[in-house]
PyMOL CGO cylinders between C-alpha atoms (Angstrom):
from pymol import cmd
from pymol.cgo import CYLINDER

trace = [
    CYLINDER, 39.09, -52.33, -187.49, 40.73, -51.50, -184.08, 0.3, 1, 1, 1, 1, 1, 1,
    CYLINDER, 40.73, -51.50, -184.08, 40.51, -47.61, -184.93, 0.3, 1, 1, 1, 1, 1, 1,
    CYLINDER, 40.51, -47.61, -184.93, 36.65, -47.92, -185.37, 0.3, 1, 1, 1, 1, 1, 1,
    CYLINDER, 36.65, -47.92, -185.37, 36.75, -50.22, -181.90, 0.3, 1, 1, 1, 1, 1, 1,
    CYLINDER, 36.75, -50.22, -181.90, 38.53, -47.68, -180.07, 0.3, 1, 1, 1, 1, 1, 1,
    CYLINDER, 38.53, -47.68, -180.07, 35.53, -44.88, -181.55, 0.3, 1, 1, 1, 1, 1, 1,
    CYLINDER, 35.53, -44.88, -181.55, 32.83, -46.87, -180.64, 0.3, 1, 1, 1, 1, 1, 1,
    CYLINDER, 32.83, -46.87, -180.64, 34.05, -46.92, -176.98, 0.3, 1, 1, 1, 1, 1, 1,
    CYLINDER, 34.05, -46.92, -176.98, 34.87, -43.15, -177.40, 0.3, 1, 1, 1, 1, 1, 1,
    CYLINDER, 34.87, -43.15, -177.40, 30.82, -43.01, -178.38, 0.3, 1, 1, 1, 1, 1, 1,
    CYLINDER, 30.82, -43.01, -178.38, 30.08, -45.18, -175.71, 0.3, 1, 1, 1, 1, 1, 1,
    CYLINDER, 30.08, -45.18, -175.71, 31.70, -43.12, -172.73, 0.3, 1, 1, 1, 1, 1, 1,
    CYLINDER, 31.70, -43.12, -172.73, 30.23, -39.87, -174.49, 0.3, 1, 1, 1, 1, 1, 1,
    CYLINDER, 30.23, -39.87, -174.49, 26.42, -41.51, -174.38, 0.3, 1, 1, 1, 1, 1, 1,
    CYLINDER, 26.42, -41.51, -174.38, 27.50, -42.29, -170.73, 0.3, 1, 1, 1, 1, 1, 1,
    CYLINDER, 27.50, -42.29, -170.73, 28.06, -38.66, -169.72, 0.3, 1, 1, 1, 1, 1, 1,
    CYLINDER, 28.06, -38.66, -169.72, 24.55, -38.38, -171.81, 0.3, 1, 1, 1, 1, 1, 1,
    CYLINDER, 24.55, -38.38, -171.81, 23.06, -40.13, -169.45, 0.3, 1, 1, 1, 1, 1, 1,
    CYLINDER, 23.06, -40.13, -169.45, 24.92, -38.62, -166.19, 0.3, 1, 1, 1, 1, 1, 1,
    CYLINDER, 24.92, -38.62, -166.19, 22.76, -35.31, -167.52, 0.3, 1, 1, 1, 1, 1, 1,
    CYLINDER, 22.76, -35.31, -167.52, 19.58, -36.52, -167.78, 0.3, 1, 1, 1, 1, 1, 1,
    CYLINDER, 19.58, -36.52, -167.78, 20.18, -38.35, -164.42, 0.3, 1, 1, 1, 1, 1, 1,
    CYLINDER, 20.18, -38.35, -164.42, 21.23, -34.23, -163.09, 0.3, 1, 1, 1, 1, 1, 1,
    CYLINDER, 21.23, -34.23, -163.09, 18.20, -33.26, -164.76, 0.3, 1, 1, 1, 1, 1, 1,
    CYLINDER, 18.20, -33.26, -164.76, 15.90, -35.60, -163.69, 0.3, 1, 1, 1, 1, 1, 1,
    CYLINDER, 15.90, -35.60, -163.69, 16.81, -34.91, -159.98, 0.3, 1, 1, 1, 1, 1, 1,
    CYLINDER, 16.81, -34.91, -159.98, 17.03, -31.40, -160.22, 0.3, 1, 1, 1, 1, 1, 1,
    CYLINDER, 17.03, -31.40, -160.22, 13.59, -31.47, -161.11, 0.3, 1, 1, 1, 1, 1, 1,
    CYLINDER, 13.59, -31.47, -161.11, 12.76, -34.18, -159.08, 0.3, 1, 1, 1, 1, 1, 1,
    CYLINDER, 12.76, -34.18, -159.08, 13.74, -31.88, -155.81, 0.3, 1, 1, 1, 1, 1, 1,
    CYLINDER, 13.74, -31.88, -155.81, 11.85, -28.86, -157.17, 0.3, 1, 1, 1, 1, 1, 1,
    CYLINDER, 11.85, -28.86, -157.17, 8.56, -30.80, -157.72, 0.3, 1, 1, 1, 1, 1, 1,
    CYLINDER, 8.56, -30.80, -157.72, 9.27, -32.09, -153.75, 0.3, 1, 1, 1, 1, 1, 1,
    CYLINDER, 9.27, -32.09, -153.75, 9.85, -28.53, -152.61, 0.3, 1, 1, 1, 1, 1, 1,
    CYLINDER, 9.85, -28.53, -152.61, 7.33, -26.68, -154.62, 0.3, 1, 1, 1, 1, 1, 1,
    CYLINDER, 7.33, -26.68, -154.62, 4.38, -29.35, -154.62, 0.3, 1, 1, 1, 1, 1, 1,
    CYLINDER, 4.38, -29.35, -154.62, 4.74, -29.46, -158.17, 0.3, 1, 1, 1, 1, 1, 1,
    CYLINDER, 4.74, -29.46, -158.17, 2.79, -32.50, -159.85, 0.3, 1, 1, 1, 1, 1, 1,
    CYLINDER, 2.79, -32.50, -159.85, 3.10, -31.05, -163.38, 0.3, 1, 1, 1, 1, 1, 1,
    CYLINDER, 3.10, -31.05, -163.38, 7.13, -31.05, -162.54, 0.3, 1, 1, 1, 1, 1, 1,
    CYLINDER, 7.13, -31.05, -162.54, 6.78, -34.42, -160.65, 0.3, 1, 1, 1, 1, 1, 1,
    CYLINDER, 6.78, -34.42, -160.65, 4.75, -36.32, -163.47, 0.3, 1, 1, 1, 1, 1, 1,
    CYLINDER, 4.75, -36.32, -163.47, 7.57, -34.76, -166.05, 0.3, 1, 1, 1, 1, 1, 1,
    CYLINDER, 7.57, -34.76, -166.05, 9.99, -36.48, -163.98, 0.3, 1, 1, 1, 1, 1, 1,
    CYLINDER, 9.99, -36.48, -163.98, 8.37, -40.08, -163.55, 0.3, 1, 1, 1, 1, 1, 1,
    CYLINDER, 8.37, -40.08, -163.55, 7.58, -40.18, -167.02, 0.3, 1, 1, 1, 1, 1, 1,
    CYLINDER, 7.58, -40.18, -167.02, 11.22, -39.07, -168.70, 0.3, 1, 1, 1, 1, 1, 1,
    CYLINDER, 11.22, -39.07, -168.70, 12.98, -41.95, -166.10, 0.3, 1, 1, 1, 1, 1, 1,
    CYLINDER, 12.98, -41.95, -166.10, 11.72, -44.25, -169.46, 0.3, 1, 1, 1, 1, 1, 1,
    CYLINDER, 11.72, -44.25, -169.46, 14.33, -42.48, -171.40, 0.3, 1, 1, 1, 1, 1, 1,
    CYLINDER, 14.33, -42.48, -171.40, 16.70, -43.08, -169.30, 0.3, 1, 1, 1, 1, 1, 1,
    CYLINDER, 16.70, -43.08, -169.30, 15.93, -46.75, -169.09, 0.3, 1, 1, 1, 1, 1, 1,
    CYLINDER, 15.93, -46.75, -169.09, 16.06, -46.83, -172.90, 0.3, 1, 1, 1, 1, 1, 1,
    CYLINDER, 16.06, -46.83, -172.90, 19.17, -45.07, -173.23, 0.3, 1, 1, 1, 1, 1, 1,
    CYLINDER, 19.17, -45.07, -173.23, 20.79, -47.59, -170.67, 0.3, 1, 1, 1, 1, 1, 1,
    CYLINDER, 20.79, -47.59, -170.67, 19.13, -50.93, -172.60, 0.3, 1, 1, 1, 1, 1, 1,
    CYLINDER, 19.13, -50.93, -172.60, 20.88, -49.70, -176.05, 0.3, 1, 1, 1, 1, 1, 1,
    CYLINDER, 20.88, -49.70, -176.05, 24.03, -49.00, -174.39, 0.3, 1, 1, 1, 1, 1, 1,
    CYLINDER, 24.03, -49.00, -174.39, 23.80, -52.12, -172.92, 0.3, 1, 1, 1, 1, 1, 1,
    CYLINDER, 23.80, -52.12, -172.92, 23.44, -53.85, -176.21, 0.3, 1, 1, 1, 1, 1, 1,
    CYLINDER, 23.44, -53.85, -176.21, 26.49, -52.26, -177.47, 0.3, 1, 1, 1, 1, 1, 1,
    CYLINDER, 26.49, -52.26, -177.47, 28.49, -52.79, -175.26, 0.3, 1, 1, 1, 1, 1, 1,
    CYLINDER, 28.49, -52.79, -175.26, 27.97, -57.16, -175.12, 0.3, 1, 1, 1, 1, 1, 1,
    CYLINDER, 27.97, -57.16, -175.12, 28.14, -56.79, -179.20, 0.3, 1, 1, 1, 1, 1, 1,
    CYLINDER, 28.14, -56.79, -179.20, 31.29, -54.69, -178.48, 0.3, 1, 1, 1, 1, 1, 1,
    CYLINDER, 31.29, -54.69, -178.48, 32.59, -57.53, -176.21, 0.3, 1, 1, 1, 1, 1, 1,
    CYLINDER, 32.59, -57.53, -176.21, 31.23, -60.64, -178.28, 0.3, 1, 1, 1, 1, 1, 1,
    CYLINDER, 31.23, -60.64, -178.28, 32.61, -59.11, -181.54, 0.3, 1, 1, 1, 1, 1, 1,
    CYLINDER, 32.61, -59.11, -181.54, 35.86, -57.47, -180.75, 0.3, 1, 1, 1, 1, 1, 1,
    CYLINDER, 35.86, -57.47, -180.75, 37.51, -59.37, -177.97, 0.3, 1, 1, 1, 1, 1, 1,
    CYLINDER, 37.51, -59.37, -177.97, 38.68, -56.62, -175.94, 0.3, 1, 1, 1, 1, 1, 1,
    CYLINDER, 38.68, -56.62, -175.94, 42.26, -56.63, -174.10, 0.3, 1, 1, 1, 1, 1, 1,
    CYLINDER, 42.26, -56.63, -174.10, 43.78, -54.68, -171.37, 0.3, 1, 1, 1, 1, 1, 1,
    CYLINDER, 43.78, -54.68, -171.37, 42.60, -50.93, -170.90, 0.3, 1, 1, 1, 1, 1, 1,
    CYLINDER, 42.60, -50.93, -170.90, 39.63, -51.94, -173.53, 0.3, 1, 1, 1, 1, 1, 1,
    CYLINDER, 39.63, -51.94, -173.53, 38.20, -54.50, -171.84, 0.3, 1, 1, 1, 1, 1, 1,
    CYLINDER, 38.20, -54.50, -171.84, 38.56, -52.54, -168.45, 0.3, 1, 1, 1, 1, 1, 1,
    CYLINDER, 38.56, -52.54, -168.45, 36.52, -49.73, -170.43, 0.3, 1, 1, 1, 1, 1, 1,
    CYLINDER, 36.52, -49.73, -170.43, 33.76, -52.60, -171.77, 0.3, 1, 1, 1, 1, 1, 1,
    CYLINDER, 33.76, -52.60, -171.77, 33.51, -53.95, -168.19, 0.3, 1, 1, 1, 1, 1, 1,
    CYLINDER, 33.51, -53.95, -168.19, 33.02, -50.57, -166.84, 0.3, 1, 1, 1, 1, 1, 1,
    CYLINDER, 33.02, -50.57, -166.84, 30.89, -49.27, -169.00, 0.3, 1, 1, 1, 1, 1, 1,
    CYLINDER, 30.89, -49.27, -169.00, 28.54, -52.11, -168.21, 0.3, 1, 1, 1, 1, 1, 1,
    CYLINDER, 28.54, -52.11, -168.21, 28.87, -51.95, -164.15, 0.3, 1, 1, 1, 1, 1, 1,
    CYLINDER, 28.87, -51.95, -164.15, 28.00, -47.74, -165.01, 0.3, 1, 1, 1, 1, 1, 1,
    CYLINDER, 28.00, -47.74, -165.01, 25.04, -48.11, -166.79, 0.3, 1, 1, 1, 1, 1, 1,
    CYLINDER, 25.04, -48.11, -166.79, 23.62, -50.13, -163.76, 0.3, 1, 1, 1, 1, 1, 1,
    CYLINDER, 23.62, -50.13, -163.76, 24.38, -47.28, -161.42, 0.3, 1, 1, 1, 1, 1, 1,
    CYLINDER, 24.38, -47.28, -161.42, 23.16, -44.79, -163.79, 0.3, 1, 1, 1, 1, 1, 1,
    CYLINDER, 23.16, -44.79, -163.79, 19.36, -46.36, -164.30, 0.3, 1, 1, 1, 1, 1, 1,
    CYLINDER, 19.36, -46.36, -164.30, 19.21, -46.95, -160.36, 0.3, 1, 1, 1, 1, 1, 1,
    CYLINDER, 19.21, -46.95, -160.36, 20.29, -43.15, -160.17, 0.3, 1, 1, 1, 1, 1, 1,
    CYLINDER, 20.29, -43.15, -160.17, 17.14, -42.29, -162.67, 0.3, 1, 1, 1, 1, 1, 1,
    CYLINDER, 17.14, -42.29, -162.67, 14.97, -44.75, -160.39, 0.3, 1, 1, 1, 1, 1, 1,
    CYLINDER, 14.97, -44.75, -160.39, 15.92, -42.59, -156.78, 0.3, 1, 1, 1, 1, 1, 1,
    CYLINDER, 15.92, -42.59, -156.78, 15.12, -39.54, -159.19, 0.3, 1, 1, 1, 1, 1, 1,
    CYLINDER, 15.12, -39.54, -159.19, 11.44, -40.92, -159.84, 0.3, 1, 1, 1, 1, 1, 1,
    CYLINDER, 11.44, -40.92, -159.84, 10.85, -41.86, -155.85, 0.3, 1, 1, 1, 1, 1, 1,
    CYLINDER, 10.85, -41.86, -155.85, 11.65, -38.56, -154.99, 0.3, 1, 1, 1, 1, 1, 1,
    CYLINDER, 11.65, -38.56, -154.99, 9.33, -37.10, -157.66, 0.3, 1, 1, 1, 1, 1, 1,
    CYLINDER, 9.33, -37.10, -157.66, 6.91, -40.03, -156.82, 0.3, 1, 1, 1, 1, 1, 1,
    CYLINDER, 6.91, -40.03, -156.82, 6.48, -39.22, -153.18, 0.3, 1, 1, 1, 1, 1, 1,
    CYLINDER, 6.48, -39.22, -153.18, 5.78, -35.61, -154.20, 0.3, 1, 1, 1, 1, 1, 1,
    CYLINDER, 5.78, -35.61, -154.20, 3.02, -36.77, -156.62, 0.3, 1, 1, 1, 1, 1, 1,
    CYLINDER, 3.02, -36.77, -156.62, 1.52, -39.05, -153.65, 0.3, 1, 1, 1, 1, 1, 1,
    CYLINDER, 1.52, -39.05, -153.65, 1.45, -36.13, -150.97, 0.3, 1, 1, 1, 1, 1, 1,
    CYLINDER, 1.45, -36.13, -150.97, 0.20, -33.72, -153.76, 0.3, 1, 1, 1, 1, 1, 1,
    CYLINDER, 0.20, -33.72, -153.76, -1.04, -30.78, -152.97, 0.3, 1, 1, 1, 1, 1, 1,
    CYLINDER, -1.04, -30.78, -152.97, 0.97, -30.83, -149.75, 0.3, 1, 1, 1, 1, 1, 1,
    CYLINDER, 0.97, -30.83, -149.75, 4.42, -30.77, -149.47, 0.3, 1, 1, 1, 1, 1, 1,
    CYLINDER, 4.42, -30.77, -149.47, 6.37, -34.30, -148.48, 0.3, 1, 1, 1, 1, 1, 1,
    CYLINDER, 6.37, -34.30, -148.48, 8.94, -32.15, -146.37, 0.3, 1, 1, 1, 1, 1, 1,
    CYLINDER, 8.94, -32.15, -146.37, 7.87, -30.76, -143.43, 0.3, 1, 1, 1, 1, 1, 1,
    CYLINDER, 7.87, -30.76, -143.43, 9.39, -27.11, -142.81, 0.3, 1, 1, 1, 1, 1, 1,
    CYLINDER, 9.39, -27.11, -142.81, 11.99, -28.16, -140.63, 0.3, 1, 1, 1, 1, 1, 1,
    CYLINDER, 11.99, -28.16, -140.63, 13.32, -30.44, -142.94, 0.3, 1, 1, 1, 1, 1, 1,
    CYLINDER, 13.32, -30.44, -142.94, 13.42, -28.20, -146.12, 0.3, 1, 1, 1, 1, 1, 1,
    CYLINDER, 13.42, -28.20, -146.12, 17.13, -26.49, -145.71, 0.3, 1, 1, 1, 1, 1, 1,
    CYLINDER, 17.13, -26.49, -145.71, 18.45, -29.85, -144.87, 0.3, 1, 1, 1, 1, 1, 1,
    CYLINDER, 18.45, -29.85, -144.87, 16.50, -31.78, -147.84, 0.3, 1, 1, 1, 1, 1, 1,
    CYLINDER, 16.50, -31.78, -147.84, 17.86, -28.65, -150.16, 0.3, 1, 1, 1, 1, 1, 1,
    CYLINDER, 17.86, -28.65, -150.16, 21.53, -29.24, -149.16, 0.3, 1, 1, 1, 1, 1, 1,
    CYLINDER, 21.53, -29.24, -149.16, 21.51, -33.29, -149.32, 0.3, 1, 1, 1, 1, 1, 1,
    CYLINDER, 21.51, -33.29, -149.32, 19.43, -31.79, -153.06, 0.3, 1, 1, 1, 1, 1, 1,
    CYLINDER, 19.43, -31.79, -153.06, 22.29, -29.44, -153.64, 0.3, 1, 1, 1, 1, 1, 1,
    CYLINDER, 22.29, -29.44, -153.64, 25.10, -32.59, -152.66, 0.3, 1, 1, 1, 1, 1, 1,
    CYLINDER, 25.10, -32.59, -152.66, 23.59, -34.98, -154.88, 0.3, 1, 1, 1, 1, 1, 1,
    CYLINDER, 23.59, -34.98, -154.88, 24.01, -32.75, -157.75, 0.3, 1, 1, 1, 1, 1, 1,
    CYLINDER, 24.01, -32.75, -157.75, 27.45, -31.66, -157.24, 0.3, 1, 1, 1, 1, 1, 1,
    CYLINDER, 27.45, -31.66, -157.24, 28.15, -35.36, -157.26, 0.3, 1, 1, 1, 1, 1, 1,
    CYLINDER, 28.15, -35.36, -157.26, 26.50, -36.08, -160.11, 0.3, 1, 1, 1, 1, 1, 1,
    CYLINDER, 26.50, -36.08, -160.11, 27.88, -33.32, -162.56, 0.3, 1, 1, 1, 1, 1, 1,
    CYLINDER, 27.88, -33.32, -162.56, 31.66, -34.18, -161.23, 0.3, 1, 1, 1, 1, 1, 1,
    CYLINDER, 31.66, -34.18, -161.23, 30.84, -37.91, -162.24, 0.3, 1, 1, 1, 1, 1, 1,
    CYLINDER, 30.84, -37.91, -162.24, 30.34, -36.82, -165.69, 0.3, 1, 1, 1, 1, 1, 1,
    CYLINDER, 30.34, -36.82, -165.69, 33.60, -34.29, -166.00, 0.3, 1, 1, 1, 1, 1, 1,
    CYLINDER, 33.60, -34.29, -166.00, 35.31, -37.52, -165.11, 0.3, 1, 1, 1, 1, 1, 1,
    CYLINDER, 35.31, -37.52, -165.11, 33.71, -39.46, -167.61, 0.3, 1, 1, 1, 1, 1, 1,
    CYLINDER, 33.71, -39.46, -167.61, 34.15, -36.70, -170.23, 0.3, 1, 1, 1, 1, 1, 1,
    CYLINDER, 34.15, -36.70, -170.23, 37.05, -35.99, -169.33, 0.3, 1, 1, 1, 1, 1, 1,
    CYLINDER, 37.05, -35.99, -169.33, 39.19, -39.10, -167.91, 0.3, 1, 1, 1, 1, 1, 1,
    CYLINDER, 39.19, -39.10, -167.91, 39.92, -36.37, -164.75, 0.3, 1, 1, 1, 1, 1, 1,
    CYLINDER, 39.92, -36.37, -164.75, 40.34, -39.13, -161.81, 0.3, 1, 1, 1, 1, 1, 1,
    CYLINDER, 40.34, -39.13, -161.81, 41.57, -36.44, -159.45, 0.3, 1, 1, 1, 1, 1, 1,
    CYLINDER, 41.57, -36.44, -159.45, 38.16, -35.50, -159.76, 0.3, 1, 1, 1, 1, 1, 1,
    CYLINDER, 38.16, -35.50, -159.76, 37.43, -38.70, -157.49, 0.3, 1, 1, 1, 1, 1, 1,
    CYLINDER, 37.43, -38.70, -157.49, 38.78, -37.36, -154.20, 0.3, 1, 1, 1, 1, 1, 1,
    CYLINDER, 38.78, -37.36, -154.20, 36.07, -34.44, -154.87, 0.3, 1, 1, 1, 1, 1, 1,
    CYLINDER, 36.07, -34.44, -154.87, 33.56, -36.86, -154.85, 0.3, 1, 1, 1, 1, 1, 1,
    CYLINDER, 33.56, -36.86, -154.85, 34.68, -38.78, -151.52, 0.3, 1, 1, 1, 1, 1, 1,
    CYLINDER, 34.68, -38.78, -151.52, 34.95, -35.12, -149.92, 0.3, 1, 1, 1, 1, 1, 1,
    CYLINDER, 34.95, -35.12, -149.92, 31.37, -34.82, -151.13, 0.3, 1, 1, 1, 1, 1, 1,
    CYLINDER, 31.37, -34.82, -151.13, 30.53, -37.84, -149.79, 0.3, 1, 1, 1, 1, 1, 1,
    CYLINDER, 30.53, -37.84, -149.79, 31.18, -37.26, -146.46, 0.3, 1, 1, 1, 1, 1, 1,
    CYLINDER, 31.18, -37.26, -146.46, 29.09, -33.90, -146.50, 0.3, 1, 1, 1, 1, 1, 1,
    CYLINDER, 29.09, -33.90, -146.50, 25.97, -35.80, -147.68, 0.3, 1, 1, 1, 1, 1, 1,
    CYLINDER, 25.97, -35.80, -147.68, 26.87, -38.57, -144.57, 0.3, 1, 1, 1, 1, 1, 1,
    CYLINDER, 26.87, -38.57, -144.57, 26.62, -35.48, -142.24, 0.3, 1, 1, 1, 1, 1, 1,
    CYLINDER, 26.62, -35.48, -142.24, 23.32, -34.23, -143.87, 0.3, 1, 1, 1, 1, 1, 1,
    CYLINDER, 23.32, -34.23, -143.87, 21.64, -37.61, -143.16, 0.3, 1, 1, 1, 1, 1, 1,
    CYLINDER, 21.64, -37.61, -143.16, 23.10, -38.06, -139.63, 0.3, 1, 1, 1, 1, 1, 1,
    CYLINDER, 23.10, -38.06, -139.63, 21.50, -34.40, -139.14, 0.3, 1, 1, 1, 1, 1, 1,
    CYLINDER, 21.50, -34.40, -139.14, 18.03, -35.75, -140.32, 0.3, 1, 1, 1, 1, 1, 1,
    CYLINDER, 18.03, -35.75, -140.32, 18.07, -38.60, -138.59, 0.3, 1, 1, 1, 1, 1, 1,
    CYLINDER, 18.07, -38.60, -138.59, 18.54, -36.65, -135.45, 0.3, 1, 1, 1, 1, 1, 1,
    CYLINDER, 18.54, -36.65, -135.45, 15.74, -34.59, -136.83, 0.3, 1, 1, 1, 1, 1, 1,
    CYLINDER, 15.74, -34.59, -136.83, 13.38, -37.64, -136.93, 0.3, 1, 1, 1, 1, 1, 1,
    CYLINDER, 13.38, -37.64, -136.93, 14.50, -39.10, -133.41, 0.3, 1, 1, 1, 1, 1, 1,
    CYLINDER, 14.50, -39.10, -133.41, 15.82, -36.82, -130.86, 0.3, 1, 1, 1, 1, 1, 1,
    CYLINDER, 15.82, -36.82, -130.86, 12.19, -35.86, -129.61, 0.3, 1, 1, 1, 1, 1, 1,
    CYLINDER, 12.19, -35.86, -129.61, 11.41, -33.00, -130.89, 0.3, 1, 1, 1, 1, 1, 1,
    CYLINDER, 11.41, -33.00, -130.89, 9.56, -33.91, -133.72, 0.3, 1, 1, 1, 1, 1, 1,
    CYLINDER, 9.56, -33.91, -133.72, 6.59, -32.46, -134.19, 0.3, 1, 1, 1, 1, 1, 1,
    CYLINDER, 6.59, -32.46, -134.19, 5.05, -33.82, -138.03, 0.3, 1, 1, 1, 1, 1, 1,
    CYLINDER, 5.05, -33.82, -138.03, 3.33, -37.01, -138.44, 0.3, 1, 1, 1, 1, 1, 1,
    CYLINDER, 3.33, -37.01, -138.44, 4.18, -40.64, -138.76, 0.3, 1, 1, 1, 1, 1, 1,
    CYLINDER, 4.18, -40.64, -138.76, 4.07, -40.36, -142.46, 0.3, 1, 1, 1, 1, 1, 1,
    CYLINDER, 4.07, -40.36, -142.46, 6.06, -36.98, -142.68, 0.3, 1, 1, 1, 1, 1, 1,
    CYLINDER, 6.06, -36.98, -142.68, 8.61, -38.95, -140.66, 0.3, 1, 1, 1, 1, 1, 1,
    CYLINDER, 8.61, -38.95, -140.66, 8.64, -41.41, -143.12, 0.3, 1, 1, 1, 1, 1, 1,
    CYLINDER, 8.64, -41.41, -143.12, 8.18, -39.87, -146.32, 0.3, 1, 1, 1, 1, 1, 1,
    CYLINDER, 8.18, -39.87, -146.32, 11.37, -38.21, -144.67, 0.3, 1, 1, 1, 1, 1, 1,
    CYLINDER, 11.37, -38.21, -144.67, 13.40, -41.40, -143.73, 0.3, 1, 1, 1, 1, 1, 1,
    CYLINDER, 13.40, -41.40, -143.73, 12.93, -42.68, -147.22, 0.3, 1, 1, 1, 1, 1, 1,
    CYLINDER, 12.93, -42.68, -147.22, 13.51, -39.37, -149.32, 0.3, 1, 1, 1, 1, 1, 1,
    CYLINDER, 13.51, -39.37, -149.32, 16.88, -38.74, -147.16, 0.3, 1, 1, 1, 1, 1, 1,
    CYLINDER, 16.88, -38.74, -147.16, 17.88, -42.36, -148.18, 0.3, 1, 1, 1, 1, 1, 1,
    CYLINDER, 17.88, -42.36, -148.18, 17.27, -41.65, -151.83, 0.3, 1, 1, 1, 1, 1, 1,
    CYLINDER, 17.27, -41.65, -151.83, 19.41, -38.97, -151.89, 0.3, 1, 1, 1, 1, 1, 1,
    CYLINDER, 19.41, -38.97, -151.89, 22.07, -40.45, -149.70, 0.3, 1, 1, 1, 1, 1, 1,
    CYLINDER, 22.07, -40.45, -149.70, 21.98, -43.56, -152.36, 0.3, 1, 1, 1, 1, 1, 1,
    CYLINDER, 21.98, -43.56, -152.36, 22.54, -41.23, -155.37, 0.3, 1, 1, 1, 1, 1, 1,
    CYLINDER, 22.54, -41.23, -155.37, 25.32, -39.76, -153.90, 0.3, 1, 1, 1, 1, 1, 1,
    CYLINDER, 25.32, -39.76, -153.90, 26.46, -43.70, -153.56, 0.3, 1, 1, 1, 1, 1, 1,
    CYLINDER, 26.46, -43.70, -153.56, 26.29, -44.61, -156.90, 0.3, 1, 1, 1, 1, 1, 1,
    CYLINDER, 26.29, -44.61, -156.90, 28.35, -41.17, -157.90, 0.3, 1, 1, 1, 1, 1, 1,
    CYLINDER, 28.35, -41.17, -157.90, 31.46, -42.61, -155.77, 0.3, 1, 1, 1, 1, 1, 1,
    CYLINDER, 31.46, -42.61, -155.77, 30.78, -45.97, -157.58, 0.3, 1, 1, 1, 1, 1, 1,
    CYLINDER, 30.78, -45.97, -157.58, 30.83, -44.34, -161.43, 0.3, 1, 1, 1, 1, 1, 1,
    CYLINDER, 30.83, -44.34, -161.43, 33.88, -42.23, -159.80, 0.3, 1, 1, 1, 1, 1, 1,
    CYLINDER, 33.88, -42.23, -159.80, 35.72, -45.44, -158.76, 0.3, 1, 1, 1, 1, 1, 1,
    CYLINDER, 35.72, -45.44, -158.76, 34.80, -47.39, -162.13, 0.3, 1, 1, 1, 1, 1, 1,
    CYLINDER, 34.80, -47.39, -162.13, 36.40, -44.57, -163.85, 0.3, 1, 1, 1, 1, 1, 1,
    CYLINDER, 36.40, -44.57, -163.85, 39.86, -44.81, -162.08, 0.3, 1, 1, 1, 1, 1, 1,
    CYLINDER, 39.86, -44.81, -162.08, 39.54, -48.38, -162.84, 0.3, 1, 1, 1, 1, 1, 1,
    CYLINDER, 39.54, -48.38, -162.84, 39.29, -47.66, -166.35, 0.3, 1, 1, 1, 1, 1, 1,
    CYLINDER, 39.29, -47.66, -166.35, 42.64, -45.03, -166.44, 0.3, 1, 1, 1, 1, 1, 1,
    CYLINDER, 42.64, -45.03, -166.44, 44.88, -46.11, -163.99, 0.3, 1, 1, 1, 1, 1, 1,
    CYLINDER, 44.88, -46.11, -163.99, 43.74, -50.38, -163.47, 0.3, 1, 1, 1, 1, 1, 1,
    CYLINDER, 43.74, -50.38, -163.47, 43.83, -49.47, -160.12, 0.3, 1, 1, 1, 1, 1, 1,
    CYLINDER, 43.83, -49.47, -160.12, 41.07, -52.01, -158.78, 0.3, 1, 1, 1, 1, 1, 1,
    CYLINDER, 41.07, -52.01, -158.78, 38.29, -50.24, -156.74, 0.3, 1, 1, 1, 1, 1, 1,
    CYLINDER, 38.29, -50.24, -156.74, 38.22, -51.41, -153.04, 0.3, 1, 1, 1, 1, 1, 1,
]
cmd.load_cgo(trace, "trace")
């Protein structure tokens, strides 16, 4: 009984890391649609966050039957626990995805980012997705050193905002109202995904080590 416990949270953390790709996918294409003023790309993106959504609901599921059924202890329960607290960062993850795409869809056929903007957007873009992908190794692959990548990371994508903020403030802005912000708000969607990264990252040294995240 314990053996087939112990491969149902083995399934579990697997359909986790399922679910870290399709949030990399999802904002992947979420940034090209922004970039490009792609609606086909954009509408693609909106649409497939429901599979994310459903992904997270069954794993949710599982996981209370898991913890109803089997009365987890010690590094299992941890796991259960986590697994849970995951799945919530993962669907918001999915949900910053759409808003980018989302904004792209509403400024259709311009472009949300104003010129200015694009090599910074594409960085916080290229950030996000680092952070991402290294949340799944860990899951995948119980790597916690993998965690300090993340915080590094973390602090990059801090600078990138600070950088856009000056952008939007220092005076010598030169785009609209709404450019500014369609701007404020995009920055902050990326700057949130990066967030919830360093919270999966934490959750999983919680889950190898017991090590309680601060």
């Amino acid at each position: 009984m314990r053996d087939t416990y112990r491969e149902q949270l083995r399934e579990t953390m697997a359909d986790l890391a399922r679910m870290v790709d399709l949030v990399h996918t999802a904002l992947a294409d979420a940034t090209t649609a922004l970039l490009t003023s792609d609606l086909s790309l954009a509408e693609q993106v909106i649409s497939n966050d429901r599979m994310i959504d459903d992904l997270a609901e069954e794993l949710e599921k599982r996981t209370f039957s898991m913890l109803a059924r089997q009365a987890p202890v010690a590094g299992e329960l941890r796991t259960v626990f986590s697994a849970i607290r995951m799945l919530g960062e993962l669907t918001r993850m999915g949900d910053l995805a759409a808003h980018v795409a989302k904004i792209a869809r509403l400024r259709f056929p311009a472009c949300a980012v104003p010129d200015t903007l694009q090599d910074n957007f594409r960085q916080m873009a290229d950030v996000a997705g680092s952070m991402v992908a290294d949340a799944g190794a860990m899951l995948r692959n119980l790597d916690v050193d993998t965690a300090g990548k993340l915080a590094a990371e973390d602090k990059v994508m801090d600078e990138l905002r600070r950088d856009q903020f000056k952008s939007l403030v220092d005076g010598s802005w030169s785009h609209t109202v709404e450019a500014a912000v369609d701007s404020a708000l995009l920055g902050r969607y990326y700057e949130r995904i990066a967030d919830h990264a360093v919270e999966i990252a934490e959750r999983m040294v919680y889950v190898v080590t017991g090590d309680d995240p601060v």
